[in-house]
mmJSON file of the N, C-alpha and C atoms, coordinates in Angstrom:
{"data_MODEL":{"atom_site":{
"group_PDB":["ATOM","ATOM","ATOM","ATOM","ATOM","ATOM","ATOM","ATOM","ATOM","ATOM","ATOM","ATOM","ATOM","ATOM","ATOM","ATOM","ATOM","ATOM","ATOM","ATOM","ATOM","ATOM","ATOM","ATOM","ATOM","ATOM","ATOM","ATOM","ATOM","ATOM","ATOM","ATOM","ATOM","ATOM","ATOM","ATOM","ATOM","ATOM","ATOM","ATOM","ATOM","ATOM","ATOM","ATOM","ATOM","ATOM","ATOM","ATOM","ATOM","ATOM","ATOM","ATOM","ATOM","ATOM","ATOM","ATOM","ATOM","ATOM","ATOM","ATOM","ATOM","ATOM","ATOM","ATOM","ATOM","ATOM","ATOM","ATOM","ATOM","ATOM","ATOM","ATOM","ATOM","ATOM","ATOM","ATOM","ATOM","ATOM","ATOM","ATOM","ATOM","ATOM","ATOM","ATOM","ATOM","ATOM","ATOM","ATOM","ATOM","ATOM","ATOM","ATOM","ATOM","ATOM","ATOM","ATOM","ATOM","ATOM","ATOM","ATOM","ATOM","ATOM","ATOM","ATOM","ATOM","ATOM","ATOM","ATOM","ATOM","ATOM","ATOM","ATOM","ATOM","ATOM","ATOM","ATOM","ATOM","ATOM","ATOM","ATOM","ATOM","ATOM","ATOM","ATOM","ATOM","ATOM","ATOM","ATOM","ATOM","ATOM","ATOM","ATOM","ATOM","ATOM","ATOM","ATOM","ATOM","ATOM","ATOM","ATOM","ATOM","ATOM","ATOM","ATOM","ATOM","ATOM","ATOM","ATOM","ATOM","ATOM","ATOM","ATOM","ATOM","ATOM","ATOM","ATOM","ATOM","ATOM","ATOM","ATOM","ATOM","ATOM","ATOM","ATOM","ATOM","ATOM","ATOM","ATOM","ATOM","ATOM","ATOM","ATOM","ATOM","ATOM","ATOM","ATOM","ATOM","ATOM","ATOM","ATOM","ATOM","ATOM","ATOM","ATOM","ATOM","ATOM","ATOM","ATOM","ATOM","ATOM","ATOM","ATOM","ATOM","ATOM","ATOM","ATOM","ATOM","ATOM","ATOM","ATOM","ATOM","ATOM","ATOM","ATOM","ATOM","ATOM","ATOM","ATOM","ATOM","ATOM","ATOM","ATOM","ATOM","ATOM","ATOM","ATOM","ATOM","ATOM","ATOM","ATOM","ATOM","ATOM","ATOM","ATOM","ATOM","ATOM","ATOM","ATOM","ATOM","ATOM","ATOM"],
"id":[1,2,3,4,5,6,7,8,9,10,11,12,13,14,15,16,17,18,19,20,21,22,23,24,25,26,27,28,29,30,31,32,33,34,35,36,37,38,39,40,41,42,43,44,45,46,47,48,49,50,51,52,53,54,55,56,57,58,59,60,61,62,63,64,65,66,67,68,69,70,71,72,73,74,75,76,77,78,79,80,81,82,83,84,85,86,87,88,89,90,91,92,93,94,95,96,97,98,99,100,101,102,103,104,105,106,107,108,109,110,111,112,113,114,115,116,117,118,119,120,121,122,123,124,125,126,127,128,129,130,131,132,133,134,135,136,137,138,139,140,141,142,143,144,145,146,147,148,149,150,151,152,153,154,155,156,157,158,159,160,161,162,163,164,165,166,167,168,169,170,171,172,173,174,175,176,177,178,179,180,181,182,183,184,185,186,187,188,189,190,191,192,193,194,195,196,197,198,199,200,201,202,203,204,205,206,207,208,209,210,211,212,213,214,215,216,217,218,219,220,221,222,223,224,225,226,227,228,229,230,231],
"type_symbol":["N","C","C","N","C","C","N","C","C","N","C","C","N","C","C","N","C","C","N","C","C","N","C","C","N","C","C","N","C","C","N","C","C","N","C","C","N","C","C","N","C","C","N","C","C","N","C","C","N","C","C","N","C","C","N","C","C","N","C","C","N","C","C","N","C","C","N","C","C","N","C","C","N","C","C","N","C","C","N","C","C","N","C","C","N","C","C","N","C","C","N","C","C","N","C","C","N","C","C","N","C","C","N","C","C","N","C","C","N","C","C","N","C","C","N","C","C","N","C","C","N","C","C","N","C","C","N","C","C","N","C","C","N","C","C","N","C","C","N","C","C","N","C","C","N","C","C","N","C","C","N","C","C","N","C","C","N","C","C","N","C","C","N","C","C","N","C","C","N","C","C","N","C","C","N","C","C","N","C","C","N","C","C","N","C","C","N","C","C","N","C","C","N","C","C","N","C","C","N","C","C","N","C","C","N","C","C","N","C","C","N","C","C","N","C","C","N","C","C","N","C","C","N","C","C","N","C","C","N","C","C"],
"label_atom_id":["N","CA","C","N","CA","C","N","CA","C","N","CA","C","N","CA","C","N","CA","C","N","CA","C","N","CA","C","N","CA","C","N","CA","C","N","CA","C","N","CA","C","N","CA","C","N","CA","C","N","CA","C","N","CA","C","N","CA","C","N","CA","C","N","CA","C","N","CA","C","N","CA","C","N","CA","C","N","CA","C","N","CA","C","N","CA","C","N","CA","C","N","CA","C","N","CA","C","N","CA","C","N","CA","C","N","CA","C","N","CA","C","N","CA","C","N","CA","C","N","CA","C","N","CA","C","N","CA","C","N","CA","C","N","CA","C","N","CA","C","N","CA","C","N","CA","C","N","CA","C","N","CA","C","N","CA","C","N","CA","C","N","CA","C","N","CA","C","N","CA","C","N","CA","C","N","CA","C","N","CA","C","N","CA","C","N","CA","C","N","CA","C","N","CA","C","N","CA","C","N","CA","C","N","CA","C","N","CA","C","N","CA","C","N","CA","C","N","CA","C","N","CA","C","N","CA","C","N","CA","C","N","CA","C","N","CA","C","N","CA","C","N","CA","C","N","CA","C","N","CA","C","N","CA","C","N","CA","C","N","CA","C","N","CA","C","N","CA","C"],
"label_alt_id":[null,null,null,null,null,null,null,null,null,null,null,null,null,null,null,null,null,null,null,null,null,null,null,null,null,null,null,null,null,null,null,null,null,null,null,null,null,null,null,null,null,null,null,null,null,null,null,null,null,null,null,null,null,null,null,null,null,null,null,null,null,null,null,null,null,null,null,null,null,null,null,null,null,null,null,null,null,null,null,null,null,null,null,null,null,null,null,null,null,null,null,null,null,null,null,null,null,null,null,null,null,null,null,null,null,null,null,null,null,null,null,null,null,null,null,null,null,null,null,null,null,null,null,null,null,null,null,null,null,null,null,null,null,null,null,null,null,null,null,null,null,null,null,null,null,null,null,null,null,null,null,null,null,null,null,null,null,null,null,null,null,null,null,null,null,null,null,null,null,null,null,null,null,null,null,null,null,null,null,null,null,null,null,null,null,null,null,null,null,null,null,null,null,null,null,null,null,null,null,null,null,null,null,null,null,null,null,null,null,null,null,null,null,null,null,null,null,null,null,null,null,null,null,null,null,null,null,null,null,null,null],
"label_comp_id":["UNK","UNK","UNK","UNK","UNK","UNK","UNK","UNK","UNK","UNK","UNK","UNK","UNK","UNK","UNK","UNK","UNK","UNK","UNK","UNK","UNK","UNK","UNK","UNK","UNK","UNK","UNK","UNK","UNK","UNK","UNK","UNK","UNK","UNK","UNK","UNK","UNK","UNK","UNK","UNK","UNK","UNK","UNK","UNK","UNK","UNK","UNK","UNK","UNK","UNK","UNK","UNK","UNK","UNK","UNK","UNK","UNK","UNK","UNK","UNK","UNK","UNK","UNK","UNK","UNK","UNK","UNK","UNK","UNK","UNK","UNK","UNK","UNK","UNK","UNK","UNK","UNK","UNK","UNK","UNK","UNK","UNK","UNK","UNK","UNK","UNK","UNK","UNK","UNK","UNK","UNK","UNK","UNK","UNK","UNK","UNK","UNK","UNK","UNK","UNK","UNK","UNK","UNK","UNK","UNK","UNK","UNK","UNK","UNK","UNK","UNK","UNK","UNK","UNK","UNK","UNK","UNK","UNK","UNK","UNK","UNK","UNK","UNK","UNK","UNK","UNK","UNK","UNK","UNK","UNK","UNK","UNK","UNK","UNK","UNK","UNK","UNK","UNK","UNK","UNK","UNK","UNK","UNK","UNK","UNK","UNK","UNK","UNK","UNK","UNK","UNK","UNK","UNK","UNK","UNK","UNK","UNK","UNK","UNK","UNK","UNK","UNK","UNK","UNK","UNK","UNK","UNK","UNK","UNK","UNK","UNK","UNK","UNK","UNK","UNK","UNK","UNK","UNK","UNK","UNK","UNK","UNK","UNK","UNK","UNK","UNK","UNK","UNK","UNK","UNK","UNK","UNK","UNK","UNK","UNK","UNK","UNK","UNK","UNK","UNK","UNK","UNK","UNK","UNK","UNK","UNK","UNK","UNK","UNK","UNK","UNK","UNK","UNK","UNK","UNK","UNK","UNK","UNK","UNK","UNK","UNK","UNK","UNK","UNK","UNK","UNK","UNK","UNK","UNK","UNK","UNK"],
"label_asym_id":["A","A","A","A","A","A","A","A","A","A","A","A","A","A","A","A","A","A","A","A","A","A","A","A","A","A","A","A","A","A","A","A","A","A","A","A","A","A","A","A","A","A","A","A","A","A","A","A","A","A","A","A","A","A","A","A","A","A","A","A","A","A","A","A","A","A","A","A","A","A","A","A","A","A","A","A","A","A","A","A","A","A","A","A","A","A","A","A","A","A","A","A","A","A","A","A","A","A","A","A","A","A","A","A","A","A","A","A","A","A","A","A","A","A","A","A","A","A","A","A","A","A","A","A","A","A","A","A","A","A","A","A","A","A","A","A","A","A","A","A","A","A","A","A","A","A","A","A","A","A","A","A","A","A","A","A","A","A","A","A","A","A","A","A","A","A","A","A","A","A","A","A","A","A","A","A","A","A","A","A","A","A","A","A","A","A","A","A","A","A","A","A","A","A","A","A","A","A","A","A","A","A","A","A","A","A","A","A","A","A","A","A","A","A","A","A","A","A","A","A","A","A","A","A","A","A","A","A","A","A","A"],
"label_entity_id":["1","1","1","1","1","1","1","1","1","1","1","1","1","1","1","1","1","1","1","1","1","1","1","1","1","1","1","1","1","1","1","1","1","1","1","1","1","1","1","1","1","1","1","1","1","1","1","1","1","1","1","1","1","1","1","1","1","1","1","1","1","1","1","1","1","1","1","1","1","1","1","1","1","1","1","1","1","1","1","1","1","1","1","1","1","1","1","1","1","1","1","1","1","1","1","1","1","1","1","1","1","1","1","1","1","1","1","1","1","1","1","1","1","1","1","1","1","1","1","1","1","1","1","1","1","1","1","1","1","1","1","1","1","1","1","1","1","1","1","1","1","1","1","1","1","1","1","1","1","1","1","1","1","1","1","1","1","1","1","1","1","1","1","1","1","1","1","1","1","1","1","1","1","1","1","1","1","1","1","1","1","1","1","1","1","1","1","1","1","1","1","1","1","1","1","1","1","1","1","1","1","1","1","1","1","1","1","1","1","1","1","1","1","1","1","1","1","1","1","1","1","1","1","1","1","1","1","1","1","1","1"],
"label_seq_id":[1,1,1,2,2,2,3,3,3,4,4,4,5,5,5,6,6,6,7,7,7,8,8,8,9,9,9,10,10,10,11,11,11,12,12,12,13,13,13,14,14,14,15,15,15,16,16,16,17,17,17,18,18,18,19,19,19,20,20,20,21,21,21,22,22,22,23,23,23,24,24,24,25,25,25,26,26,26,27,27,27,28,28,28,29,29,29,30,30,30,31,31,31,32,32,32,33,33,33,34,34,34,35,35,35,36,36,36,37,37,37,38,38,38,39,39,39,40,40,40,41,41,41,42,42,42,43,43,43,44,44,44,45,45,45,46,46,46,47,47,47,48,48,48,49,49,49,50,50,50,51,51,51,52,52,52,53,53,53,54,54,54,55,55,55,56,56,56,57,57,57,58,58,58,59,59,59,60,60,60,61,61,61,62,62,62,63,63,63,64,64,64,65,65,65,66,66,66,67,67,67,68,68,68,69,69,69,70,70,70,71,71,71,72,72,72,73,73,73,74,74,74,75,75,75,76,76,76,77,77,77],
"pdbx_PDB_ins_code":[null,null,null,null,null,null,null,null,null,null,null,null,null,null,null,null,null,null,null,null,null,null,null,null,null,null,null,null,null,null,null,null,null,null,null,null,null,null,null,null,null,null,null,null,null,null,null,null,null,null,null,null,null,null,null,null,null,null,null,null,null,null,null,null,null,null,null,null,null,null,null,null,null,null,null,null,null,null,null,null,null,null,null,null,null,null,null,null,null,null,null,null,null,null,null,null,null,null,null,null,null,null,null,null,null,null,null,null,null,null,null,null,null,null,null,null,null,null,null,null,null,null,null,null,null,null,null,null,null,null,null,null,null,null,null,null,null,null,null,null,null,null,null,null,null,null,null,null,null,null,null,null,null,null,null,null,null,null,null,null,null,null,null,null,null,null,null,null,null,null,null,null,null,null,null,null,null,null,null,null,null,null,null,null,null,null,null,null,null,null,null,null,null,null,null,null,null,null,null,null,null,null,null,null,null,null,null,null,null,null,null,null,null,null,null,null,null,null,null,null,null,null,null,null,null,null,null,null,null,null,null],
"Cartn_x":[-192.992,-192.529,-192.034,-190.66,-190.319,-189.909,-190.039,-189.947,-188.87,-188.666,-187.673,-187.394,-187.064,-186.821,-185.661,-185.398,-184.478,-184.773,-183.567,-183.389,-183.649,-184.393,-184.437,-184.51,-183.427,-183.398,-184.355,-184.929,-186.189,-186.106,-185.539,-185.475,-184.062,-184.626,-183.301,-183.361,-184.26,-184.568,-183.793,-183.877,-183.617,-184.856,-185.202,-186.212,-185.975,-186.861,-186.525,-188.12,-188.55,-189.001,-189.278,-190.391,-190.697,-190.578,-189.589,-189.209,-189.422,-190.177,-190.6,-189.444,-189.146,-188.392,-189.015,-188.597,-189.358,-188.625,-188.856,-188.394,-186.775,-186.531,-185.078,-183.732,-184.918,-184.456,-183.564,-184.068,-184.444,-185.089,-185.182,-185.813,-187.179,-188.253,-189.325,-190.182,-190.457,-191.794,-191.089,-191.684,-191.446,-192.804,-192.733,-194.032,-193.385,-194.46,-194.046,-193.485,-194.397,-193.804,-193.29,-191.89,-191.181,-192.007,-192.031,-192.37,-192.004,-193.486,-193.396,-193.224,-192.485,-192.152,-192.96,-194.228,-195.132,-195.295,-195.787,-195.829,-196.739,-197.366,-198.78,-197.974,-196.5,-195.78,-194.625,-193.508,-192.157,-191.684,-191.957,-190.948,-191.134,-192.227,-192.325,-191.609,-191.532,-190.929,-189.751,-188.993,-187.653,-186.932,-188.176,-188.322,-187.594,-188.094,-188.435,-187.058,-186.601,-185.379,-184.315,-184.399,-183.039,-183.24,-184.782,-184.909,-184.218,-184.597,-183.915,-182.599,-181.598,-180.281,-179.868,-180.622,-180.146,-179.865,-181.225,-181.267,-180.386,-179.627,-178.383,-177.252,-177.373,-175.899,-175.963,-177.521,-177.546,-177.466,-176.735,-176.532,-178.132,-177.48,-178.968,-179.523,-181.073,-182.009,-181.92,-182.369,-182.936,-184.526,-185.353,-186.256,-186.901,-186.369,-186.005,-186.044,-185.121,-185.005,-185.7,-187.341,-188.129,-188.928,-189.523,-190.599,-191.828,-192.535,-193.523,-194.272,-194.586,-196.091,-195.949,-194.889,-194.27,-193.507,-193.9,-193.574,-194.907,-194.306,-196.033,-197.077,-197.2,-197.617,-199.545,-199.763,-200.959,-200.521,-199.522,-198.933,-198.777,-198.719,-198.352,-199.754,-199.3,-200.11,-201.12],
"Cartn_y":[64.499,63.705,62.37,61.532,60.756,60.004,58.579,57.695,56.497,55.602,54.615,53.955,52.736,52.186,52.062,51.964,52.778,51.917,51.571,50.822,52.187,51.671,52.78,51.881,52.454,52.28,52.435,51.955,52.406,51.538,52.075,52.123,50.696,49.434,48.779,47.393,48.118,47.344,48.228,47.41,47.861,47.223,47.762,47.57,48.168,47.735,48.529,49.232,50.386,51.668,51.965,52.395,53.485,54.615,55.343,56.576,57.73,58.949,59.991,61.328,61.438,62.858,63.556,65.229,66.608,66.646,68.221,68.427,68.713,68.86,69.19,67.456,66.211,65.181,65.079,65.543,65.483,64.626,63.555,62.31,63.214,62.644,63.586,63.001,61.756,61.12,59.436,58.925,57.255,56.66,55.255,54.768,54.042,54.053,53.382,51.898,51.112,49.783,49.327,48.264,47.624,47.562,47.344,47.206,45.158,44.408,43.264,42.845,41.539,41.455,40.213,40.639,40.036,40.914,40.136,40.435,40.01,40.175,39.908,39.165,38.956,38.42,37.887,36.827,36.547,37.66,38.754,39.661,40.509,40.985,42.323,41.663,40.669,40.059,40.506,39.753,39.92,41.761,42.616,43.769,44.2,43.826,44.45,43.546,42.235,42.341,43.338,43.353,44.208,45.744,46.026,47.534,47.682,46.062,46.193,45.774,45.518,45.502,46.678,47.12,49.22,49.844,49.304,50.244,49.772,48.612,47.842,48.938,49.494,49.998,51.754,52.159,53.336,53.768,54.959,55.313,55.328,54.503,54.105,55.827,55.189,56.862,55.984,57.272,57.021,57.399,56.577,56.683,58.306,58.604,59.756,60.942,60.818,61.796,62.699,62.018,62.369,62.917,63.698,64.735,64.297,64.156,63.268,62.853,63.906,64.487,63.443,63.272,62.494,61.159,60.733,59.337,58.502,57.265,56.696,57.45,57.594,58.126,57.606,58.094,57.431,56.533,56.685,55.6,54.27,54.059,52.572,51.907,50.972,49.627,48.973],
"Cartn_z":[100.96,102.068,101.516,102.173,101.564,102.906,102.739,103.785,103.43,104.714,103.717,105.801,105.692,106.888,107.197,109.236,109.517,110.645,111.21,112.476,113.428,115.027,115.435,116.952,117.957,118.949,120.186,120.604,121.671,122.873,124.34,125.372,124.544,125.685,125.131,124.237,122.811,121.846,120.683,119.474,118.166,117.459,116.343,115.105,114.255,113.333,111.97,111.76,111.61,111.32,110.372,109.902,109.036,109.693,108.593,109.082,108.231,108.473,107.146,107.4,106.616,105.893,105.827,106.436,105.717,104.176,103.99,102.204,102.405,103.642,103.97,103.922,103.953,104.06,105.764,106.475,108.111,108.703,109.204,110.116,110.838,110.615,111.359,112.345,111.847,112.437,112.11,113.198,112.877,113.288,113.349,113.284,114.954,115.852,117.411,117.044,116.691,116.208,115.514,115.357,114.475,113.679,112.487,111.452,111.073,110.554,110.809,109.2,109.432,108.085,106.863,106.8,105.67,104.166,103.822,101.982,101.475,100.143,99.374,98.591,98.273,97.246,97.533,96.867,97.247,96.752,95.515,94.898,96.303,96.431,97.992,98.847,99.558,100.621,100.188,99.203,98.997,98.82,97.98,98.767,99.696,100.566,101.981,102.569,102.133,102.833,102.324,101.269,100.678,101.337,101.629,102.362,103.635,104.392,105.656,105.742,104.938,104.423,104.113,103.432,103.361,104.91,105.69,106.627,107.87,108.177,108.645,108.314,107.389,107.042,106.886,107.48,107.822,109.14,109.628,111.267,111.731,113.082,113.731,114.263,114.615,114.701,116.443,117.091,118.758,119.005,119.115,119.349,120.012,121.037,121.886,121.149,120.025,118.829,118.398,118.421,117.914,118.675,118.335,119.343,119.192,120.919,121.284,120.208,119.462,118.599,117.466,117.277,115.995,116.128,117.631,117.905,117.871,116.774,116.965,116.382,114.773,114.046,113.403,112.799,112.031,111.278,111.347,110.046,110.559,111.617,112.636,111.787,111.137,111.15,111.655],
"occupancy":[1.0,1.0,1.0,1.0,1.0,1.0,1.0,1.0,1.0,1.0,1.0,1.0,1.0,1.0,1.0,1.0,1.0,1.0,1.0,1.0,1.0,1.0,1.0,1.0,1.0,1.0,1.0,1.0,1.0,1.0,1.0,1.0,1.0,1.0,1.0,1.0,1.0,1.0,1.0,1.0,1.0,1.0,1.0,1.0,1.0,1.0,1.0,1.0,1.0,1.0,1.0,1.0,1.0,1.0,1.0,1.0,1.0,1.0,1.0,1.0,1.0,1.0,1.0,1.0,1.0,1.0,1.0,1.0,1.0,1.0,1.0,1.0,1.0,1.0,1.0,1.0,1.0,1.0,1.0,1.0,1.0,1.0,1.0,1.0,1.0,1.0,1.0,1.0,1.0,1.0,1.0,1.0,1.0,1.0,1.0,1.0,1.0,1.0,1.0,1.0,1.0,1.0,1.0,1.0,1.0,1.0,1.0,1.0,1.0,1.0,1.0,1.0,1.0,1.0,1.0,1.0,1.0,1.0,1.0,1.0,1.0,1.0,1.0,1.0,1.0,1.0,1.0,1.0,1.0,1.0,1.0,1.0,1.0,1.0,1.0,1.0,1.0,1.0,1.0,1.0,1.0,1.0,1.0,1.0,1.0,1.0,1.0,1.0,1.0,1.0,1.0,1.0,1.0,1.0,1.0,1.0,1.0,1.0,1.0,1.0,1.0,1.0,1.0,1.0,1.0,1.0,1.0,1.0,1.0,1.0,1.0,1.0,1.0,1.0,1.0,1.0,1.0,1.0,1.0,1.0,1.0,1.0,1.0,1.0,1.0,1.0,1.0,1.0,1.0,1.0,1.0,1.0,1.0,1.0,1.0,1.0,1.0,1.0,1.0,1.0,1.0,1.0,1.0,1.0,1.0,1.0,1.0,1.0,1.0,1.0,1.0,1.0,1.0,1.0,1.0,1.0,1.0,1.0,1.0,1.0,1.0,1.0,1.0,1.0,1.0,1.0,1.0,1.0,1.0,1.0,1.0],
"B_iso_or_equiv":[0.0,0.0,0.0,0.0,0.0,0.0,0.0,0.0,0.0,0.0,0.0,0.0,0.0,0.0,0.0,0.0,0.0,0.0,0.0,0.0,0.0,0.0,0.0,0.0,0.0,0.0,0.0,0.0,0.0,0.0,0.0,0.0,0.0,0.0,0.0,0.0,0.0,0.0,0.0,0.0,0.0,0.0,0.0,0.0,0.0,0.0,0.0,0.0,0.0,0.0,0.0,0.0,0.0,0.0,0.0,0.0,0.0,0.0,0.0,0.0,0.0,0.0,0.0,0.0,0.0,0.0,0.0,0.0,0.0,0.0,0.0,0.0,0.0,0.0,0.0,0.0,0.0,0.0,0.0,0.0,0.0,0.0,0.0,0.0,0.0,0.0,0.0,0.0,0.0,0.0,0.0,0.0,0.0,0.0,0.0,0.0,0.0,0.0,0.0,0.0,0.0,0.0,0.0,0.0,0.0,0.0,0.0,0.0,0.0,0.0,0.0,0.0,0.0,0.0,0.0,0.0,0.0,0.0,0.0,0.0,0.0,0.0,0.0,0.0,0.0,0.0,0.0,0.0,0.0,0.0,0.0,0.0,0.0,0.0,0.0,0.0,0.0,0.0,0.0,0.0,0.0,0.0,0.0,0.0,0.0,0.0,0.0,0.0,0.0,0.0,0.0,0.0,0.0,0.0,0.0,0.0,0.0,0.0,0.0,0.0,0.0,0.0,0.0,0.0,0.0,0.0,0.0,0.0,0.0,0.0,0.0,0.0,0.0,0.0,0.0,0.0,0.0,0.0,0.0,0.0,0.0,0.0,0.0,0.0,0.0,0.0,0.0,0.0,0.0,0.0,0.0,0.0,0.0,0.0,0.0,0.0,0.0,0.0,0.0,0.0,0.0,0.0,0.0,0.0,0.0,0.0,0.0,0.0,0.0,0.0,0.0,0.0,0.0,0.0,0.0,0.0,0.0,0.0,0.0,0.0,0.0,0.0,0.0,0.0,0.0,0.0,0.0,0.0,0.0,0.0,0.0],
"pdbx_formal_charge":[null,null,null,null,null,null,null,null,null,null,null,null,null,null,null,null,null,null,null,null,null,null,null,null,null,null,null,null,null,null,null,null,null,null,null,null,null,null,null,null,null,null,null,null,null,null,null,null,null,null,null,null,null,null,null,null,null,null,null,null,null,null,null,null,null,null,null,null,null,null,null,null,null,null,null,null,null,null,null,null,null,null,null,null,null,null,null,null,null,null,null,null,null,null,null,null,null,null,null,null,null,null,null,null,null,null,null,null,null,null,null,null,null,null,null,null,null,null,null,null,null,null,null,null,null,null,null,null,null,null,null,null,null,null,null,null,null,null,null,null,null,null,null,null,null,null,null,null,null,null,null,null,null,null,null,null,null,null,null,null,null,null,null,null,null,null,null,null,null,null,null,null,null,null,null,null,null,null,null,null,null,null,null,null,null,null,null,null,null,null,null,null,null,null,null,null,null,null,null,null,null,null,null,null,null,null,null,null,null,null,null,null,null,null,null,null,null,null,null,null,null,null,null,null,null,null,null,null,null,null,null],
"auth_seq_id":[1,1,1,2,2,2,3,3,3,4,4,4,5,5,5,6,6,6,7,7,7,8,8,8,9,9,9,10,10,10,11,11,11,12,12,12,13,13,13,14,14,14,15,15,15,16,16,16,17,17,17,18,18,18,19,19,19,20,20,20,21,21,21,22,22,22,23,23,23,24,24,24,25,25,25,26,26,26,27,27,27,28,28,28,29,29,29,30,30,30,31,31,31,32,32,32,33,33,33,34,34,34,35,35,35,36,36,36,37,37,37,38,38,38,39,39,39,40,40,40,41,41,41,42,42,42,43,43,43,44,44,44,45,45,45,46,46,46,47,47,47,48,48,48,49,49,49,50,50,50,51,51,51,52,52,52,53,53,53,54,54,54,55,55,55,56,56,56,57,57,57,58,58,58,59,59,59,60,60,60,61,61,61,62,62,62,63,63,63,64,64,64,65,65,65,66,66,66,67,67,67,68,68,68,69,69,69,70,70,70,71,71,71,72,72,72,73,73,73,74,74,74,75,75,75,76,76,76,77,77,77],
"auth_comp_id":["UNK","UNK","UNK","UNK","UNK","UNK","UNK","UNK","UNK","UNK","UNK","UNK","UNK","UNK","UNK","UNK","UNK","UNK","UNK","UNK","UNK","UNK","UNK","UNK","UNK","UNK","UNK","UNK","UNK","UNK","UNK","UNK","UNK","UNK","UNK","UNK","UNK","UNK","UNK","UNK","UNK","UNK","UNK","UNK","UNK","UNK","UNK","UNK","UNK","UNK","UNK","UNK","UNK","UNK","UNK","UNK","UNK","UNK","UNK","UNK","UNK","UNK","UNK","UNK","UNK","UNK","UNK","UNK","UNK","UNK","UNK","UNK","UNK","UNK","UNK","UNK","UNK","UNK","UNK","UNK","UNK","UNK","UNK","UNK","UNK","UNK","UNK","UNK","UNK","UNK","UNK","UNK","UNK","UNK","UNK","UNK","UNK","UNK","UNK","UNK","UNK","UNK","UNK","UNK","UNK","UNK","UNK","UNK","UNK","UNK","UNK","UNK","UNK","UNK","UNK","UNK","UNK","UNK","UNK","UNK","UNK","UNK","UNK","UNK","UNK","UNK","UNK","UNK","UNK","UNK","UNK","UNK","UNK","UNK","UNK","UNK","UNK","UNK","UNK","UNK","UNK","UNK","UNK","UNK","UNK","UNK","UNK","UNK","UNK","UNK","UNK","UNK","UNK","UNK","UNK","UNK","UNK","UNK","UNK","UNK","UNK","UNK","UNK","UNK","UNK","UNK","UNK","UNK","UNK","UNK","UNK","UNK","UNK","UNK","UNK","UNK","UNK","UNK","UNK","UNK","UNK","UNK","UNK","UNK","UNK","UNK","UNK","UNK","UNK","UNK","UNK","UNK","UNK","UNK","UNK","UNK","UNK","UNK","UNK","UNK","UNK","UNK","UNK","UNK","UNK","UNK","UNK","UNK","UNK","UNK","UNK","UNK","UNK","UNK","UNK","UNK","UNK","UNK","UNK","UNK","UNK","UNK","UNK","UNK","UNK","UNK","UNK","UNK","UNK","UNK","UNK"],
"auth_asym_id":["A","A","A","A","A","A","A","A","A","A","A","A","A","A","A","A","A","A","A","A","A","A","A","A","A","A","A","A","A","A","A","A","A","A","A","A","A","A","A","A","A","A","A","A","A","A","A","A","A","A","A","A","A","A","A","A","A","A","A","A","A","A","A","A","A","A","A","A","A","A","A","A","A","A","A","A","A","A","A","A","A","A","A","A","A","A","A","A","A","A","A","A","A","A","A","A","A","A","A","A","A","A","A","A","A","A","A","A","A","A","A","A","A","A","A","A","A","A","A","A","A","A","A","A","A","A","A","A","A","A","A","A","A","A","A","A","A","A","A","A","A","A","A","A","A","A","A","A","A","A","A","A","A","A","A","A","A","A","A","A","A","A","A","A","A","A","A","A","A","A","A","A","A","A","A","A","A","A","A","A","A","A","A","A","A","A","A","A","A","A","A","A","A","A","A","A","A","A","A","A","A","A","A","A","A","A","A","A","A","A","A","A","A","A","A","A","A","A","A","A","A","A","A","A","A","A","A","A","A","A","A"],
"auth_atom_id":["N","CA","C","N","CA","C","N","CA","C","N","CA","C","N","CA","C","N","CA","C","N","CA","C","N","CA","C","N","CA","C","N","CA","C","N","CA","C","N","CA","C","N","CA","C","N","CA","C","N","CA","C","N","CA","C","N","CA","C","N","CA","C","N","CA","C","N","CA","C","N","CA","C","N","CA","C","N","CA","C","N","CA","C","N","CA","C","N","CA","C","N","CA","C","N","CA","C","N","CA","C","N","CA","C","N","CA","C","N","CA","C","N","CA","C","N","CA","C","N","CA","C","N","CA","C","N","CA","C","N","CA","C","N","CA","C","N","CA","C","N","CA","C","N","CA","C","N","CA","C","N","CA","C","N","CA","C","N","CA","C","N","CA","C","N","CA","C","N","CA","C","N","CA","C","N","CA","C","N","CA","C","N","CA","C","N","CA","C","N","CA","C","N","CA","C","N","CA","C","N","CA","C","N","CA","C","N","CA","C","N","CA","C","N","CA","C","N","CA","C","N","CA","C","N","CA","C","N","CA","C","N","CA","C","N","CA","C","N","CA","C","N","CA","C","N","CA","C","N","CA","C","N","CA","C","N","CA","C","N","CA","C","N","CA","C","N","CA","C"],
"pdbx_PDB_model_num":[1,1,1,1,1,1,1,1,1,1,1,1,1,1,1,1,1,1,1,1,1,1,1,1,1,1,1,1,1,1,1,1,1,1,1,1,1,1,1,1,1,1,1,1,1,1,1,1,1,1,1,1,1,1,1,1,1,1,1,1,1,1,1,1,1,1,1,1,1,1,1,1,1,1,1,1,1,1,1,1,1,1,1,1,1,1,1,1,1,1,1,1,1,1,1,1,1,1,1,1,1,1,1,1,1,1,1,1,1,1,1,1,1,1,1,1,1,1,1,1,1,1,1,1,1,1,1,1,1,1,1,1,1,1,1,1,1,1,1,1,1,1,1,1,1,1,1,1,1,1,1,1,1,1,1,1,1,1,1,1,1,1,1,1,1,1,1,1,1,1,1,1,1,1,1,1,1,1,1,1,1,1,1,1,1,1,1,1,1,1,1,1,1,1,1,1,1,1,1,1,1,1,1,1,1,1,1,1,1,1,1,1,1,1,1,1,1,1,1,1,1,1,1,1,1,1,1,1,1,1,1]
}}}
């Protein structure tokens, strides 16, 4: 399983997402909440902007998309 963040539309917001891949590289599961932007470090911070600069320039996901089971994951924070 491989993950990577992903703007994701929900009702009439945008955020940015953790979003997990099957082995097919298929959108599967997201996490319910934006994803907030702290760090243990300036290098992770800076990280995590360039992640959410990737994910700006990837086609947005729809919240909706995703099937109940896999909205709002264990993975939420």
């Amino acid at each position: 399983m491989s993950w990577d963040y992903r703007v994701v539309r929900k009702e009439d917001m945008c955020g940015i997402h953790e979003v997990y891949y099957d082995d097919d590289g298929k959108p599967y599961m997201c996490t319910e909440n934006p994803i907030t932007m702290d760090a243990d470090s300036a290098n992770d911070l800076e990280w995590m902007i360039e992640q959410f600069k990737t994910a700006m320039n990837q086609p947005w996901l729809n919240y909706t998309d995703f099937c109940e089971e896999t909205r709002g994951t264990k993975y939420d924070k």
